[in-house]
C-alpha positions in Angstrom: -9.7 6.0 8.7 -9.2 4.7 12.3 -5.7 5.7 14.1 -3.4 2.6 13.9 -4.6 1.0 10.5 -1.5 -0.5 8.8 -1.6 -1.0 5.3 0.2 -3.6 3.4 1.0 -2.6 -0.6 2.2 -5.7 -2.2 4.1 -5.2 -6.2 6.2 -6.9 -8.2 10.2 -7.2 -7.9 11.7 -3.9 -8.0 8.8 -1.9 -8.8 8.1 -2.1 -4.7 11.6 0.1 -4.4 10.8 1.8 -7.0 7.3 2.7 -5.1 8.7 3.0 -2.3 10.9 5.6 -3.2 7.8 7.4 -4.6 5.6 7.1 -2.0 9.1 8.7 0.7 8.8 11.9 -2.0 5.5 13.2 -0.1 5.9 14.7 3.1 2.7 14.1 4.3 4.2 10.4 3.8 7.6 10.8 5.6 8.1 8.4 8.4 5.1 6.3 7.1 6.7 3.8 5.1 8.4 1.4 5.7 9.7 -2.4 4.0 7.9 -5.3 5.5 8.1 -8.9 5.5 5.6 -11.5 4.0 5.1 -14.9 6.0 6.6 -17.7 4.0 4.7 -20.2 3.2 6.6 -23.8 4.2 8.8 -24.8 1.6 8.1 -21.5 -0.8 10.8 -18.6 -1.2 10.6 -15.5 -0.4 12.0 -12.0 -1.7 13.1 -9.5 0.7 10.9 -6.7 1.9 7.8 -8.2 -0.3 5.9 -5.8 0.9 5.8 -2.2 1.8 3.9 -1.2 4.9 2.2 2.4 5.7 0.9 2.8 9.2 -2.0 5.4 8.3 -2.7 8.3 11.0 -5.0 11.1 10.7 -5.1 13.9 8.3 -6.4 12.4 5.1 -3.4 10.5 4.9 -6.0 7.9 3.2 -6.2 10.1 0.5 -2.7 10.9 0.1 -2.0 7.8 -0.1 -4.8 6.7 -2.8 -3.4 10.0 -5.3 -0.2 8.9 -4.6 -0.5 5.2 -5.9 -2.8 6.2 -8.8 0.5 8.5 -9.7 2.5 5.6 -9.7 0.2 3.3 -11.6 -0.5 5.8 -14.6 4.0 5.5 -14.9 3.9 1.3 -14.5 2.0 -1.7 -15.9 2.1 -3.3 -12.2 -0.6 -4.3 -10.3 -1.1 -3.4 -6.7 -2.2 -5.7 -4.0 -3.6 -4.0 -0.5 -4.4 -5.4 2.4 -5.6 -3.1 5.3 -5.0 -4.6 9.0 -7.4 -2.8 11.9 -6.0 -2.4 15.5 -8.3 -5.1 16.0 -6.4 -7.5 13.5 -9.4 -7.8 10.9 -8.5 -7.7 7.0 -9.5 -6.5 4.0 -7.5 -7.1 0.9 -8.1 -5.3 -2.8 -5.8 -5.7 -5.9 -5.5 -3.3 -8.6 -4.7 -4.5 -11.8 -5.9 -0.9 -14.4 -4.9 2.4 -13.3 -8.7 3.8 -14.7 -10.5 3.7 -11.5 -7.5 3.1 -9.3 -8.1 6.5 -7.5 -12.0 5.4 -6.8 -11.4 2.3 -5.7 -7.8 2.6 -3.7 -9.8 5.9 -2.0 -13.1 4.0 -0.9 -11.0 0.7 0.2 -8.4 2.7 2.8 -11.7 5.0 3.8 -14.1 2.3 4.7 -14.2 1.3 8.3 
C-alpha cells in the first residue's frame, strides 16, 4: 500500500460512529481516523460526517484495517462502501454487503496498487 492512500469507509446512520469508535479501539489505528465530508449533490441533503476517512501509512496498516472491519461486520447487518484515493487522485471504490469473504476482499482491495 503506497504512503498517502486515504481511504473513504462509507455506512449507514449511526453505525459510521459506531465504527468509528471501533476502528479508534486499535492502536495501530490511533490518529488515523478521522470524520469526513461527502460532496452534496445540488439540491440533495446531506448527513454530517457521511463518511469516515483513514489515511493508510505503512506497517500493514492495510491489514489492520481489513481484520478490523470484518470484526465489525460479523456484530452489524450494514454494508460497507470503500473508496481508496492514490496521491495521484485515482479511485477505486468496493462495497461490502456479507461479512463471509469481507476479510478477502476488503484485504486484496486496500493492498492492490
Amino acid at each position: 500500500m503506497p504512503m498517502g492512500m486515504q481511504i473513504a469507509i462509507a455506512v449507514a446512520g449511526e453505525d459510521l460512529f459506531a465504527l468509528r469508535a471501533w476502528l479508534e479501539l486499535d492502536p495501530a489505528l490511533t490518529g488515523a481516523v478521522r470524520l469526513g465530508d461527502t460532496e452534496i449533490e445540488p439540491g440533495a441533503m446531506g448527513d454530517l460526517g457521511e463518511v469516515l476517512v483513514v489515511v493508510m501509512g505503512a506497517g500493514g496498516m492495510a491489514t489492520v484495517l481489513a481484520n478490523n472491519l470484518t470484526s465489525w461486520l460479523a456484530t452489524r447487518k450494514s454494508e460497507v462502501t470503500i473508496t481508496r484515493t492514490a496521491a495521484d487522485g485515482a479511485t477505486a471504490t468496493v462495497t461490502i454487503k456479507d461479512v463471509k469473504n469481507a476479510e478477502k476482499i476488503v484485504t486484496a482491495f486496500l493492498a492492490d496498487d
